[in-house]
Structures are given as C-alpha cells and as structure tokens.
C-alpha positions in Angstrom: -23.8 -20.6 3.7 -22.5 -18.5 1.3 -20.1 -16.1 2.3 -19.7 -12.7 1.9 -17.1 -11.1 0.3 -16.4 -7.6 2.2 -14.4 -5.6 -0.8 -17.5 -6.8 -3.2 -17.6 -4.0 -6.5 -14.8 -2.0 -4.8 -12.4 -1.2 -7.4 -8.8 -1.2 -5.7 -5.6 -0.1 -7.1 -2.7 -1.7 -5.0 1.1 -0.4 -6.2 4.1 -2.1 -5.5 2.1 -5.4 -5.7 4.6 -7.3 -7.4 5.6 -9.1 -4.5 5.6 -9.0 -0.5 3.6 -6.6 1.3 1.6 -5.3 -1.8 0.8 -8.6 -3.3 -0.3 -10.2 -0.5 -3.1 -7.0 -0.3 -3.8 -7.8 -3.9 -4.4 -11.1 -3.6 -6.4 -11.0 -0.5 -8.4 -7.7 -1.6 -9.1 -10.5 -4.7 -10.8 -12.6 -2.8 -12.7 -10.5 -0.8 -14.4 -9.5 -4.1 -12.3 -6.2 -4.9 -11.5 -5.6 -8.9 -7.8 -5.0 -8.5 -5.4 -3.5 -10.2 -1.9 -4.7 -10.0 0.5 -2.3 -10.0 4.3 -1.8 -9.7 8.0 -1.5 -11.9 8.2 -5.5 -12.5 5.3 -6.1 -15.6 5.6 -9.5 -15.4 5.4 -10.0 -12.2 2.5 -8.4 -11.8 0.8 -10.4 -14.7 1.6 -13.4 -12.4 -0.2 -11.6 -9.0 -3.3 -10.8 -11.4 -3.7 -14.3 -12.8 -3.5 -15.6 -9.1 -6.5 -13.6 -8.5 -8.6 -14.6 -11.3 -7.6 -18.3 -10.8 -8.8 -17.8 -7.3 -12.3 -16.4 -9.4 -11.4 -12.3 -8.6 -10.9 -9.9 -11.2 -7.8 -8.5 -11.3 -5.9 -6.0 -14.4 -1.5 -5.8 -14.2 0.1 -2.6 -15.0 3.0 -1.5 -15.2 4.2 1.9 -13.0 7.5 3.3 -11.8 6.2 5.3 -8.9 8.4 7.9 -9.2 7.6 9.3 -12.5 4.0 11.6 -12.0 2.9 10.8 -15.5 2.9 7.6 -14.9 1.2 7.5 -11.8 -1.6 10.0 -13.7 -2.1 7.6 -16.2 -2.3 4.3 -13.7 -5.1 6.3 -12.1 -7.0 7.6 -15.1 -6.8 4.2 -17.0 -7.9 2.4 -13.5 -10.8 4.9 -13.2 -11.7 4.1 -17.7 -11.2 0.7 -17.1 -13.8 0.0 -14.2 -15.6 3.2 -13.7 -14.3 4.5 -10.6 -11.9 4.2 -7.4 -12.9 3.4 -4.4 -9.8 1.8 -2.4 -6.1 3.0 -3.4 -3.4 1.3 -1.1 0.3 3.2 -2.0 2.7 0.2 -1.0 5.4 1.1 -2.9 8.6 1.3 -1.6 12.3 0.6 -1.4 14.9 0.3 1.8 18.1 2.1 1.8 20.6 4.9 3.3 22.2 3.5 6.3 24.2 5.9 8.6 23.7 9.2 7.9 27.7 10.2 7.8 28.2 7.3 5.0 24.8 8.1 2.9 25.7 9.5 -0.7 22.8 12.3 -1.9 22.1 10.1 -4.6 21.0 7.1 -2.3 19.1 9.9 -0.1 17.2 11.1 -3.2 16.2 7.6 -4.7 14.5 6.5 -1.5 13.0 9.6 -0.8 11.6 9.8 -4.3 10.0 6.4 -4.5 8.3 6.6 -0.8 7.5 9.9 -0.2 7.7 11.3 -3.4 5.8 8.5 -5.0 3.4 8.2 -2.3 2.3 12.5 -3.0 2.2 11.5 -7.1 -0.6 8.4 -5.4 -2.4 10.5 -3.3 -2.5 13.6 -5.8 -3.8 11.5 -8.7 -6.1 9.4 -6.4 -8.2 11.7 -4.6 -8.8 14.0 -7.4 -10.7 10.9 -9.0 -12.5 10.1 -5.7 -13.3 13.8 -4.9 -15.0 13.9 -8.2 -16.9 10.6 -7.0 -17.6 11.0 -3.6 -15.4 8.7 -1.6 -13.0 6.6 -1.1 -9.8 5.4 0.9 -6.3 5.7 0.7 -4.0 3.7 2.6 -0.4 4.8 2.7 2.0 2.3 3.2 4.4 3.8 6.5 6.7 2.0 8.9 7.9 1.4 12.5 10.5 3.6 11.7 8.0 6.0 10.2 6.9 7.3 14.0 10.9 5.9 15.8 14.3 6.3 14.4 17.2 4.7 15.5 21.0 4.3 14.1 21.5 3.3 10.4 17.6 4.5 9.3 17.9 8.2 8.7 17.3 7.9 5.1 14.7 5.3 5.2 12.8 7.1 8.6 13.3 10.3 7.0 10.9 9.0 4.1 8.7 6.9 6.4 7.8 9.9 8.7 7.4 12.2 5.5 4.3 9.4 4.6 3.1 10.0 8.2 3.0 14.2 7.9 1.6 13.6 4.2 -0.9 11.1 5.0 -1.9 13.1 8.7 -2.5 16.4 6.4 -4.1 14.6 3.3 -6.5 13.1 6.0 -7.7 16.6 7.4 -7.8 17.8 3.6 -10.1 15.0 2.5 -12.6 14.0 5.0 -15.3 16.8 4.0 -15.3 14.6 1.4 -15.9 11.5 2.6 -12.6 9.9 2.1 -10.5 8.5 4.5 -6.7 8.4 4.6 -5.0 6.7 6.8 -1.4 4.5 7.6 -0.1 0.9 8.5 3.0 0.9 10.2 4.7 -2.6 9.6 7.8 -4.0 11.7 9.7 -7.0 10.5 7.7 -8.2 7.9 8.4 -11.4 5.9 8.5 -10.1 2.5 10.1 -12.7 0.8 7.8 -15.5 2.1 4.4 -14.5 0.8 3.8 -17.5 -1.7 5.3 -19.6 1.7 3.0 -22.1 3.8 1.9 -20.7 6.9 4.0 -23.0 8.6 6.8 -21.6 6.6 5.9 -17.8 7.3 5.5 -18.7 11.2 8.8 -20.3 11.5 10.4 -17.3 10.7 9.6 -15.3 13.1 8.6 -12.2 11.6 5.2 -10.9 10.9 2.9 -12.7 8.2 2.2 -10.7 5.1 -0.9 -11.5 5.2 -1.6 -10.0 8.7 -0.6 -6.1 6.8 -3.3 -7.6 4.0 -6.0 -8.1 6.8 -5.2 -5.0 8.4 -5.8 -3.0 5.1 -8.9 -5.0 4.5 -9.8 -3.4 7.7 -9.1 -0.5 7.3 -11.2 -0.7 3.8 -13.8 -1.9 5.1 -14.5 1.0 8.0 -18.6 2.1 8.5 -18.7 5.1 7.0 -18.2 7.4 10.1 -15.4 5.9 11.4 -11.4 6.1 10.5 -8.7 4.4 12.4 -5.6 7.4 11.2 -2.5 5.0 11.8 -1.9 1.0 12.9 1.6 -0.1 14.1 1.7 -3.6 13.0 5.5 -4.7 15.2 6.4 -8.3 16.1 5.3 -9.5 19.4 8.0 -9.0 21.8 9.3 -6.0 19.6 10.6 -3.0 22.1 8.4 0.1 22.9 
C-alpha cells in the first residue's frame, strides 16, 4: 500500500530548524512530502537538517536567518516564495531562553530575548502572510510555551515573550481568517531539545517530552480541513501540575 504523504506540494518554511524543536518539524514535515526550507542563525547546521531530508527522498533548501533582523526575515520569505512558487505552511520556532528573576535581569538580557521571540516572531508573521494573502491561504504556526499562558518565579523575561506570541498570534488569527489562513500556537513544556538525533529509547528515558511529539502536533495543525482551526495546544509532560 502506498502511503500517503499528508504535507505533499506544501511548501514549508520552518525557522530555528537548526536543531531541537524546529528540526525535528523539518525533518518530519520532509517526510510527509512538504518542500522545506531550513531556516535559522547556524548555516551549516542547517545544510546538515536539509540533507537529512533529501536523504530520506524530501526536498529540502538551508538558509541562513538571524530572526531578529526584518530584512532578513523579508528576504527568507521572498526567496522561499521565488524558489518554489508559493507558501503554504510557515512554522516561527525560533527562539532563545533567558532572564531569570526579574530584580537580577539586566535590560540588555530583557531586550535580546524579547527581540528574537516576540520580535522575531512579528518580522515572521508580517513577511509571511503578506505572501499568503496575495495567494489565498496558508498557516502559520507560532512557536509559544507553557509559560506563554502561566508564569512563575525566575521566567519573567522568557513568559513576558512567550505570552507576547500568544496576544500576537490570538490577534494575527482574527486578522487573517477572511482570508483563509489560519494561525495558531503550540505550547511545549519540558521538551528534550538536545536529544532529537537520540533513539526513542534514548528520548523516553529522559523523561521529558519527545521532539518529535511538537513535530506531529504541527503536522496536525497543518494538516486541518479547511473549516477548522485548533487556536492553541499545550503540549506539558504527563504528570506536569495544572
């Protein structure tokens, strides 16, 4: 039987795909048939996510973006939309911890986590639904947190920037569905990052949640009927307080 690939001629552009969260998405929106482009700071690393997808028989084009710089993001987009005609699936993943508690945080730390995920995630949203206005469609999926709908002690900063991506992705959502494009949020808790080339054995001994679980829930969320959006998913370890 052959079997069918659910992202087949989707064009996908996945940032922060270098590693954890975001290259597990890339290389699972790979084989589900999506072309893919690989995006985040680390070039090379990205050259290594894209040739896992095309040994794997995907199709898959590395570039090189620092999130927080709009031209950059403008010209990911445009050169994604000249390269394979259009966007249909843009997954804003990129993101960095930091701050701690609030009396010890210096403004500079505040700023650089606030301007990679929230002020990142606008530059991704702006530049991708301008190119999927113009072609009818699309979905964005913007990369939140547990601690982008709680808070607690030492994750002002990081919260701060995580519930920013909820009120941007909540108003981009109202803005966009007249035109057919769904935006929506996965809200990961204790994610194992650093084990997404690991065996599954490896990834369950952990503890923590598989990378590959956030992959399938964006492949979910990607793969919606066309009257149907699903606005947030919290994604927590089982056992994980409520």
């Amino acid at each position: 039987m052959v079997q069918v690939k659910r992202l087949a001629d989707k064009v996908a552009v996945v940032t922060g795909a270098s590693s954890g969260i975001g290259k597990a998405i890339a290389l699972r929106f790979g084989e589900e048939g999506a072309r893919v482009v690989v995006a985040a700071r680390r070039y090379e690393l990205c050259q290594t996510v894209a040739a896992q997808i095309r040994e794997g028989g995907g199709e898959a084009w590395a570039q090189r973006v620092d999130v927080t710089d709009e031209e950059q993001v403008e010209a990911l987009i445009d050169q994604a939309v000249a390269q394979y005609g259009k966007l249909d699936i843009l997954v804003n993943n990129a993101g960095i911890a930091g701050g701690g508690h609030i009396a010890k945080t210096s403004t500079a730390a505040f700023d650089r986590v606030l301007n990679t995920n929230l002020r990142g995630t606008f530059f991704c949203c702006r530049a991708g639904i301008r190119h999927m206005i113009r072609h009818g469609g699309g979905t964005i999926i913007n990369m939140s947190s547990v601690a982008g709908v709680d808070a607690w002690a030492g994750t002002g900063t990081y919260s701060a920037s995580k519930h920013g991506i909820m009120g941007l992705t909540k108003a981009l959502a109202d803005e966009a569905r007249a035109h057919q494009i769904r935006v929506c949020a996965i809200c990961p808790g204790g994610v194992a990052d650093e084990l997404v080339d690991a065996s599954p054995e490896e990834i369950d001994q952990s503890g923590k949640i598989s990378p590959f679980d956030i992959a399938e829930t964006a492949i979910y969320l990607a793969t919606l009927g066309p009257h149907a959006i699903v606005h947030r998913i919290i994604v927590d370890r089982l056992g994980a307080e409520w």
